[in-house]
C-alpha positions, 0 to 999 in steps of 0.5 A, spaced: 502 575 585 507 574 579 509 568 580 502 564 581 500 568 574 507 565 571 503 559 573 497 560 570 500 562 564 505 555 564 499 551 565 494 554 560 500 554 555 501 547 556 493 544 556 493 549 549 499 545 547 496 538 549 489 539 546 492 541 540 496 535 539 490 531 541 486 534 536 492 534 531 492 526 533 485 525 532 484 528 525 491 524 523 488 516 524 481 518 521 483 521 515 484 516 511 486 520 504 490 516 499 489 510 503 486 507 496 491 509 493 496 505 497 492 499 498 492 500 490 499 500 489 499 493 494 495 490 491 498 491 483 506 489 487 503 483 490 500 481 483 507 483 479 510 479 484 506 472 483 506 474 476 515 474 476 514 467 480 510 463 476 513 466 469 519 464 472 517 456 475 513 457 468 519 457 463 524 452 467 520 447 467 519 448 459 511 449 459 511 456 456 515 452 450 509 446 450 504 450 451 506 455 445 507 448 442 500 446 443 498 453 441 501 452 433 499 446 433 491 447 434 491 454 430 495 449 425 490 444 425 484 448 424 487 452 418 489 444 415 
């Protein structure tokens, strides 16, 4: 008698345990809270890091320089 009670005991605990992890699980994949937040933050990293590789082709290859050039001179040339 005792020991079939221990039994039951044991296998609604464990069951107990399992639902609630299951429940645990479903409530954690849906839960999509900060999820903006991070693809957020993605997004501003991906753009700083094309903006650090194209300043960086930009100034070795001397164009930053001819384009402020261009730059002066039209302002220059619309005030002469």
């Amino acid at each position: 008698m005792i020991h079939s009670m221990c039994t039951f005991l044991y296998v609604s605990a464990t069951r107990a345990g399992e639902m609630a992890a299951r429940g645990l699980i479903r409530r954690l994949s849906r839960d999509e809270r900060g999820q903006a937040s991070a693809e957020y933050a993605l997004v501003l990293m991906a753009a700083a890091g094309l903006a650090i590789l194209f300043g960086t082709w930009a100034v070795r290859n001397g164009n930053v320089q001819k384009i402020f050039e261009n730059v002066l001179k039209s302002i220059l040339g619309d005030m002469g």
